[in-house]
C-alpha positions as CSV (number, residue, x, y, z in Angstrom):
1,X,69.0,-32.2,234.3
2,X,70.8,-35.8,234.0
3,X,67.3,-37.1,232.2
4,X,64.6,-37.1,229.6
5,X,61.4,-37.7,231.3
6,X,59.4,-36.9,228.1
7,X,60.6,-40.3,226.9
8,X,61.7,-42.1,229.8
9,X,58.4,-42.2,232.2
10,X,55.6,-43.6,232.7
11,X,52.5,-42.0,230.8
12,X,55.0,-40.0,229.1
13,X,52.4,-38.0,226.9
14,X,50.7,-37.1,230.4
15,X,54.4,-36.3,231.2
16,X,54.7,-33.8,228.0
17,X,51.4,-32.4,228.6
18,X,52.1,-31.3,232.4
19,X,55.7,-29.9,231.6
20,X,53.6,-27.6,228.9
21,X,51.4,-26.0,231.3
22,X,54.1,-25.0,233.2
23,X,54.8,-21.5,233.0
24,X,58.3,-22.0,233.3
25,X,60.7,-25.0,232.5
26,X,64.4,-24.9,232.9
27,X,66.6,-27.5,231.1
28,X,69.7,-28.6,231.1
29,X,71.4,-30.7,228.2
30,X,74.2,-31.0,225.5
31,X,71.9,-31.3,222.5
32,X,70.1,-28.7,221.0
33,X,67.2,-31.0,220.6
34,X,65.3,-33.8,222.7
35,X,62.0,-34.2,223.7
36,X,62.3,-32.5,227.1
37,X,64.0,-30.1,225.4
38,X,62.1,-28.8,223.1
39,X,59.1,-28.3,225.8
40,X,61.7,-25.9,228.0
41,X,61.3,-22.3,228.5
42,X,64.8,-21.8,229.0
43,X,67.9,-24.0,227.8
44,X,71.3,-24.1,229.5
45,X,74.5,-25.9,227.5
46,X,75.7,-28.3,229.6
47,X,79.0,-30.8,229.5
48,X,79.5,-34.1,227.8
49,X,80.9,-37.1,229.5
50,X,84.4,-36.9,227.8
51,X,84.2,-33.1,228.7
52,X,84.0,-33.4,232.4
53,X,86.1,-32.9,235.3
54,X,85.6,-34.8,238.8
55,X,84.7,-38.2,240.0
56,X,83.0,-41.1,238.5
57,X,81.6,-44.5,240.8
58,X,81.8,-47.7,239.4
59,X,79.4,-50.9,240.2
60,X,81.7,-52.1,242.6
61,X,82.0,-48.7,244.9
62,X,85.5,-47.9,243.1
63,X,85.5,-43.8,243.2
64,X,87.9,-42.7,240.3
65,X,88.8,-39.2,239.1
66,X,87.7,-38.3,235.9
67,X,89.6,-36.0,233.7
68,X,87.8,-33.9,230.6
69,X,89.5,-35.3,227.2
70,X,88.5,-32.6,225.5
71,X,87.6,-28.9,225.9
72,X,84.2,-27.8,227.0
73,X,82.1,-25.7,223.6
74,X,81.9,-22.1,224.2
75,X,78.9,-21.4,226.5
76,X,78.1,-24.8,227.8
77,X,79.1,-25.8,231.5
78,X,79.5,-28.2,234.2
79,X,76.6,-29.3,236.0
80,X,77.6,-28.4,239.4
81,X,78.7,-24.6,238.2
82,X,74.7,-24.4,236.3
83,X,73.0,-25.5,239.4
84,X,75.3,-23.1,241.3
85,X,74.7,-19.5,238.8
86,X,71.2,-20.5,238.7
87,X,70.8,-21.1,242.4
88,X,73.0,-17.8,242.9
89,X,70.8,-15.8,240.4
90,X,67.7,-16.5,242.5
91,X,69.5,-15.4,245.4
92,X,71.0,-18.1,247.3
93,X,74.5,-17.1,247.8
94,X,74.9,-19.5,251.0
95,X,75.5,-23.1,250.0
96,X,76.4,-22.6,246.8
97,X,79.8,-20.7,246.5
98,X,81.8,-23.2,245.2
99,X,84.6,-22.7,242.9
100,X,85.6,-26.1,241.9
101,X,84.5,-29.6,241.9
102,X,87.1,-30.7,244.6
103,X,85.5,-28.5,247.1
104,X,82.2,-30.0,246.2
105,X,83.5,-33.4,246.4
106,X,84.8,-32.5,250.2
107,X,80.8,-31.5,251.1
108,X,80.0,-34.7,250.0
109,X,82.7,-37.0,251.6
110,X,82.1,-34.3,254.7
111,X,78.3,-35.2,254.6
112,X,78.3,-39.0,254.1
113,X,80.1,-38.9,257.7
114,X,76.8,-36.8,259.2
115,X,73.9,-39.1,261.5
116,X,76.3,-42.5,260.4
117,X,77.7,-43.8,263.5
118,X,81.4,-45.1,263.0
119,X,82.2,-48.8,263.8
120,X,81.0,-52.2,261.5
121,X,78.5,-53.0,264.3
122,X,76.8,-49.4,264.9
123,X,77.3,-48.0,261.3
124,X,73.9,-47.2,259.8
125,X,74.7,-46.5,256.7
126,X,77.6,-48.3,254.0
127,X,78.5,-45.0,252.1
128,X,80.6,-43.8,253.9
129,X,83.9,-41.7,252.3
130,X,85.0,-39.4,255.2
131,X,87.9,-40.6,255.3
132,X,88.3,-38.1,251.9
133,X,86.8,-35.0,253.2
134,X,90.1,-33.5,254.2
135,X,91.8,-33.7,250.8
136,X,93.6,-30.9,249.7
137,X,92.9,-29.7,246.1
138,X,96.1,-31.4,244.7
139,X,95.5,-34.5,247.0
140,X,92.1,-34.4,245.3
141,X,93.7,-33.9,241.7
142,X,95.8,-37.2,242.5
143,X,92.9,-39.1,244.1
144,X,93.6,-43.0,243.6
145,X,90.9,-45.0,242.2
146,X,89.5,-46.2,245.8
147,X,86.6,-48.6,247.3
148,X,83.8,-46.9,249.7
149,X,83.9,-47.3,252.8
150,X,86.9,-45.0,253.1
151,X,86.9,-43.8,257.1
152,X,89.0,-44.0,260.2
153,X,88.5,-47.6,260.0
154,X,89.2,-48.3,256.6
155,X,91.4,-45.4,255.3
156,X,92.8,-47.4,252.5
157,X,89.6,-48.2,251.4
158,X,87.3,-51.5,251.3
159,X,87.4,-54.5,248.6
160,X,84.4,-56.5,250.2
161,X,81.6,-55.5,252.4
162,X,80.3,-58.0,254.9
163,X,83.4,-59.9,255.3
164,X,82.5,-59.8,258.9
165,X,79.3,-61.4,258.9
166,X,77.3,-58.1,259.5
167,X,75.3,-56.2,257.6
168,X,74.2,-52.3,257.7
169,X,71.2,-53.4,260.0
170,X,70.1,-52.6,263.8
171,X,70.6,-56.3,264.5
172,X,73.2,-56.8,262.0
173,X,71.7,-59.3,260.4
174,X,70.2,-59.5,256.6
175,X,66.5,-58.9,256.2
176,X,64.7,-60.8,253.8
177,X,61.2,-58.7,252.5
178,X,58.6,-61.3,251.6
179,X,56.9,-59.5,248.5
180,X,53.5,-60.5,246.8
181,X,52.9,-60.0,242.9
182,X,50.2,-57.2,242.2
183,X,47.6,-58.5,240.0
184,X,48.0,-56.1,237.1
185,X,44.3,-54.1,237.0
186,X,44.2,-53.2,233.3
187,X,43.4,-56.3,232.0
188,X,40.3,-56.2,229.7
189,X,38.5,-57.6,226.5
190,X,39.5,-53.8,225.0
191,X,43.3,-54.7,225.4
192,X,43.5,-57.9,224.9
193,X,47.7,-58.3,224.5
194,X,50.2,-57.8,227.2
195,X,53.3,-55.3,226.5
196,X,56.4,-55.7,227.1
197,X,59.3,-53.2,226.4
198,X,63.1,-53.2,226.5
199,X,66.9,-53.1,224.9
200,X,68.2,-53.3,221.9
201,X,71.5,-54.5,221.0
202,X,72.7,-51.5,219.0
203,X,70.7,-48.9,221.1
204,X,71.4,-47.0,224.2
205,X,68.9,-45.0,226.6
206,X,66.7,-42.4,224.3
207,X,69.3,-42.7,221.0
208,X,70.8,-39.2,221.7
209,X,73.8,-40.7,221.0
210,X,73.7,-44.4,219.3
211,X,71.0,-42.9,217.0
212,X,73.2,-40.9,215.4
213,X,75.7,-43.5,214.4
214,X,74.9,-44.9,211.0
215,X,76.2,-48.3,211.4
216,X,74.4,-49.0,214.5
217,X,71.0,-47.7,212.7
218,X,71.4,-50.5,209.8
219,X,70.5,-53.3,211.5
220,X,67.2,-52.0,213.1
221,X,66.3,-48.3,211.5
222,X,62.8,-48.4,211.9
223,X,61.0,-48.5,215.2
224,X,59.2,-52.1,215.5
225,X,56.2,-54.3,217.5
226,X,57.6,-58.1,217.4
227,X,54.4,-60.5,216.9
228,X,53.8,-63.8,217.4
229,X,52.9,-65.1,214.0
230,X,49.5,-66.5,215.5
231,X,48.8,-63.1,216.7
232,X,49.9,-61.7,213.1
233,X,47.4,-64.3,210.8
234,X,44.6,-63.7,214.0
235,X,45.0,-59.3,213.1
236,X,45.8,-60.2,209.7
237,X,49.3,-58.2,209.8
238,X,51.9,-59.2,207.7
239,X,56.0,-58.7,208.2
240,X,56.7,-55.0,207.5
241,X,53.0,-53.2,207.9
242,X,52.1,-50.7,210.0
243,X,50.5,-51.8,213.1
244,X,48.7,-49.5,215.9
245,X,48.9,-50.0,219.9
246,X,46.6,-48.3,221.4
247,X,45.5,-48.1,225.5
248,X,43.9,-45.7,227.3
249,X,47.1,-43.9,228.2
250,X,48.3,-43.1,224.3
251,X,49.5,-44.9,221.0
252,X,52.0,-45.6,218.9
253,X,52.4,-46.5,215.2
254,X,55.2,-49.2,213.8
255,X,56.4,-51.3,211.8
256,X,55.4,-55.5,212.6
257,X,58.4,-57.8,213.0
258,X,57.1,-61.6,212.8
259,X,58.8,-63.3,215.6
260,X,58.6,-67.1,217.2
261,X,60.7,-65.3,219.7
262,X,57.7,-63.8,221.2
263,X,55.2,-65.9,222.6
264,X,51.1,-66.3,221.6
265,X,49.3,-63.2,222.9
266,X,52.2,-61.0,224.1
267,X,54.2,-58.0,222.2
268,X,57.7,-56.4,222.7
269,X,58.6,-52.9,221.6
270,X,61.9,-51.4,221.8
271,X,62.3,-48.7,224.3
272,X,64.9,-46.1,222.8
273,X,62.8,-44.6,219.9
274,X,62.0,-40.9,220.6
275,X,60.3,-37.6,218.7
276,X,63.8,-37.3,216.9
277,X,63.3,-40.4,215.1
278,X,59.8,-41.1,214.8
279,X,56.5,-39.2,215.3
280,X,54.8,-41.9,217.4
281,X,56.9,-44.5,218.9
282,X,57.9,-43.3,222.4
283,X,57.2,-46.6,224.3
284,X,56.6,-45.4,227.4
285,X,52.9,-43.7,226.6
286,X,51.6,-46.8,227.1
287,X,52.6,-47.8,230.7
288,X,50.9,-47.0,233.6
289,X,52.4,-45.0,236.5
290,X,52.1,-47.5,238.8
291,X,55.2,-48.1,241.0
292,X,56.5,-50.8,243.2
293,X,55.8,-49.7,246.9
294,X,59.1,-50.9,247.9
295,X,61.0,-49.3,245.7
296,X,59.1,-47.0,244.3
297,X,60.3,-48.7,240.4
298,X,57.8,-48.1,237.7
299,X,55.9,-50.4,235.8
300,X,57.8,-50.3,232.9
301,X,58.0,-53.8,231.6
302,X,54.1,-54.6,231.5
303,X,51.1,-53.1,229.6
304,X,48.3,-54.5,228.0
305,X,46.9,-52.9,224.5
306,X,44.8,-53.0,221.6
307,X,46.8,-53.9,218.0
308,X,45.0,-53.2,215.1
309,X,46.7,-53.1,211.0
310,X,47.0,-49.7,209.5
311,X,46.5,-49.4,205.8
312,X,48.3,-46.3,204.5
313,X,47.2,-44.5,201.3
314,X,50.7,-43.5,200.5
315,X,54.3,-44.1,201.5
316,X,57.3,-42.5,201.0
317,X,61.0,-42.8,200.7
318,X,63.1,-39.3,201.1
319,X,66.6,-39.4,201.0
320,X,68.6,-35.7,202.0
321,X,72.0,-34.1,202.3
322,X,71.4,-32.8,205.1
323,X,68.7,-33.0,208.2
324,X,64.9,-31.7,207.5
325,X,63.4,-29.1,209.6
326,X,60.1,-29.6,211.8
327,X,58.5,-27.3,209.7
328,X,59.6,-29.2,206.2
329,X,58.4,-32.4,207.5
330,X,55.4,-31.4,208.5
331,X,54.6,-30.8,204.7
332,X,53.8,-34.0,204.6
333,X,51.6,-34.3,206.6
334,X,52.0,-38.1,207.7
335,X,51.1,-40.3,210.2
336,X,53.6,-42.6,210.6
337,X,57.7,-40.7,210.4
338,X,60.6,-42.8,210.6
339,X,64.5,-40.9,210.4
340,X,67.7,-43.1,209.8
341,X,71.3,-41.0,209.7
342,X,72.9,-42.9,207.1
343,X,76.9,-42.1,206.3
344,X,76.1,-39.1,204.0
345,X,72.8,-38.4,204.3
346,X,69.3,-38.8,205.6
347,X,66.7,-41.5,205.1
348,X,63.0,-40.4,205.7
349,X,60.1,-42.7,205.7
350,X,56.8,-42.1,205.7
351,X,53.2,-43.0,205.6
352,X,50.0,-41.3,205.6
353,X,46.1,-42.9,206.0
354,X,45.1,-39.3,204.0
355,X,45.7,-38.5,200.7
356,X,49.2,-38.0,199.4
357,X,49.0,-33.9,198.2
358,X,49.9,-32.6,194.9
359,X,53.7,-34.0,194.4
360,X,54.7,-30.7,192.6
361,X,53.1,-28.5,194.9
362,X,54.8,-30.4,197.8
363,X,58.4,-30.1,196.3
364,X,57.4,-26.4,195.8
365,X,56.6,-26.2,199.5
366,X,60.0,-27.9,200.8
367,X,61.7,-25.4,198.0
368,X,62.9,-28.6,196.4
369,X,63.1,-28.2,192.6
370,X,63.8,-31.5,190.7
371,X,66.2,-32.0,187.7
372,X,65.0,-36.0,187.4
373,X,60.8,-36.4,187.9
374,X,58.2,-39.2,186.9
375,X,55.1,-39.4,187.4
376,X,53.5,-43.2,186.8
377,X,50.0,-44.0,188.8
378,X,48.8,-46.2,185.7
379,X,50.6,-48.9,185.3
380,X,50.6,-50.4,188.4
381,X,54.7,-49.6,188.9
382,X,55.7,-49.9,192.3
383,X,55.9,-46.0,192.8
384,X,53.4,-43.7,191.5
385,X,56.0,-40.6,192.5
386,X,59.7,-40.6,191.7
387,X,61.7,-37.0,191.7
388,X,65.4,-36.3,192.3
389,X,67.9,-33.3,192.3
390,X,71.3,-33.8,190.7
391,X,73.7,-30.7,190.9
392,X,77.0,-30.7,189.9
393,X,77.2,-35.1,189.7
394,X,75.8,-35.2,193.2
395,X,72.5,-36.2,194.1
396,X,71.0,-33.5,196.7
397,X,67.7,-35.4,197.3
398,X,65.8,-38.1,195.9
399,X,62.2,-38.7,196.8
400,X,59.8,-42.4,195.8
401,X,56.5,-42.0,196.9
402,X,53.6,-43.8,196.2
403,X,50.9,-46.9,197.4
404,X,53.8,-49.3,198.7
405,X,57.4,-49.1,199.1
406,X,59.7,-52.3,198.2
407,X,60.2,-54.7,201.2
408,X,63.9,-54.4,200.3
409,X,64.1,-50.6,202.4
410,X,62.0,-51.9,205.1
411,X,62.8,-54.2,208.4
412,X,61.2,-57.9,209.0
């Protein structure tokens, strides 16, 4: 529930692998498809952010009530009521009798009260909101946006912690942790580049929702590895070619982006690419699980790994009217799988170190049947492969596959 670990962790393939033994696996989302998804034995519908009821937190401890702009879809429900039919259906009654978010919202302000001594100089812990435990279910509906601590002592709520000069401590002081850097262990003539991961400007978390918004995939659609150009002429990889980074923890398969942002020797990959957009670029297989012993943050932001050039011996270009299945895709059989949602259809693009198969006998297999089809691998044309479906004045599909594709479709 609340996150895709299949993507998000550390050794993320030793993530995938783990949930598969498991005999069973329980998840909880609002798509029919992610990557933690698709490994679950059972899936439960759950809310979307504009469709839920009940209390949201802000950076600056402002606790605001949220209201659902639109209605929930038929079957799917709130977190709280999921964890509270599944916790009932394996028999625990007690505990989890709700029957509405404002009562669970009173447990909570009841229970940030419990072991937290009252007063600025004895109070062990900031959160603090039982000053809220007693709301009635209207005085809940009409909750004022409100700063924790909200207690005896601050019933109005508080704009600024530490106004006093004292902090949450035994001596009331601030304590300063003296920390040393870890010297990174992985380091080694076999992966030879440090990794680095992170943001994009148009992406959020694992793209289950920015990656379905055509405009925001335009201006990166392809999952990328930013080089140094001395790295590039050193691994002699061009803008726009297929690159591998491999460690001992997994590998991924993208597209080289020349940059002078990064420097000599180190690589950046974004982090948001999952299986729903391309078949090996889930940057998170290659990080270690090593965590911070404080507090307990993964590694997420160094790696070191091998880069090598992939030659394909075919690429493709398949545009669609509507989404391919797993099983259509897999016709294909190809290495490298990149999807971009454009406005009215789909752009697929794909590469393969194997042979490209029979081009009639694929379209037979995806039950494509052309109306426009060319076949060129003599005259050194840019595509060997071209075939297309016009019905009615609209194009269904068109497909270009062959050595190369232009650098005009591609990133760098």
């Amino acid at each position: 529930m609340a996150t895709n670990p299949v993507v998000s962790m550390p050794q993320a393939d030793k993530v995938k692998a783990a949930l598969a033994k498991c005999p069973l696996v329980i998840v909880s989302d609002i798509y029919q498809h992610t990557d933690t998804l698709d490994c679950a034995t059972i899936k439960l519908p759950a809310l979307a952010w504009s469709e839920k009821d009940g209390t949201v937190t802000n950076s600056e401890r402002r606790i605001s009530r949220q209201r659902a702009l639109y209605s929930p879809p038929a079957g799917a429900k709130a977190d709280w009521q999921i964890i509270c039919e599944v916790a009932n259906a394996l028999g625990f009654t007690q505990g989890f009798n709700f029957s509405s978010a404002a009562e669970i919202f009173a447990e909570h302000a009841a229970l940030s009260a419990f072991g937290n001594s009252a007063g600025d100089d004895k109070q062990k812990r900031a959160f603090d909101i039982s000053g809220l435990a007693q709301l009635t279910a209207e005085q809940y509906q009409q909750l004022a946006p409100v700063q924790w601590p909200v207690n005896s002592a601050n019933p109005f709520g508080t704009a600024r912690l530490f106004s006093n000069g004292r902090f949450f401590t035994a001596t009331g002081k601030a304590q300063f942790i003296a920390v040393r850097q870890c010297q990174f262990v992985e380091a080694s003539a076999q992966t030879p580049l440090w990794l680095n991961s992170g943001r994009l400007r148009d992406q959020w978390h694992s793209m289950t929702r920015t990656g379905n918004v055509p405009r925001l995939m335009q201006h990166t659609p392809e999952p990328f590895v930013a080089i140094h150009p001395a790295d590039a002429a050193l691994y002699g990889i061009a803008a726009a070619d297929l690159v591998q980074l491999r460690n001992r923890y997994g590998q991924l398969l993208l597209r080289a982006e020349i940059s002078t942002d990064q420097r000599p020797g180190e690589l950046f990959v974004p982090m948001h690419w999952s299986a729903q957009f391309a078949s090996q670029a889930r940057a998170d297989v290659l990080f270690a699980a090593d965590t911070d012993p404080l507090s307990g943050q993964p590694a997420l932001k160094l790696g070191q790994v091998a880069l090598r050039r992939v030659v394909p011996r075919w690429q493709a270009l398949l545009l669609t009217r509507h989404p391919l299945t797993p099983a259509q895709l897999a016709v294909f059989n190809s290495d490298y799988l990149a999807r971009v949602p454009l406005g009215d259809c789909q752009s697929y693009r794909l590469a393969a170190t194997s042979s490209l198969v029979d081009i009639a006998d694929l379209l037979q297999q995806l039950q494509f049947t052309p109306t426009l089809y060319c076949s060129d691998s003599k005259t050194g044309t840019r595509f060997d492969y071209r075939a297309a479906a016009v019905v009615d004045a609209q194009l269904h599909w068109l497909l270009l596959a062959g050595a190369e594709l232009p650098l005009s479709i591609l990133p760098g």
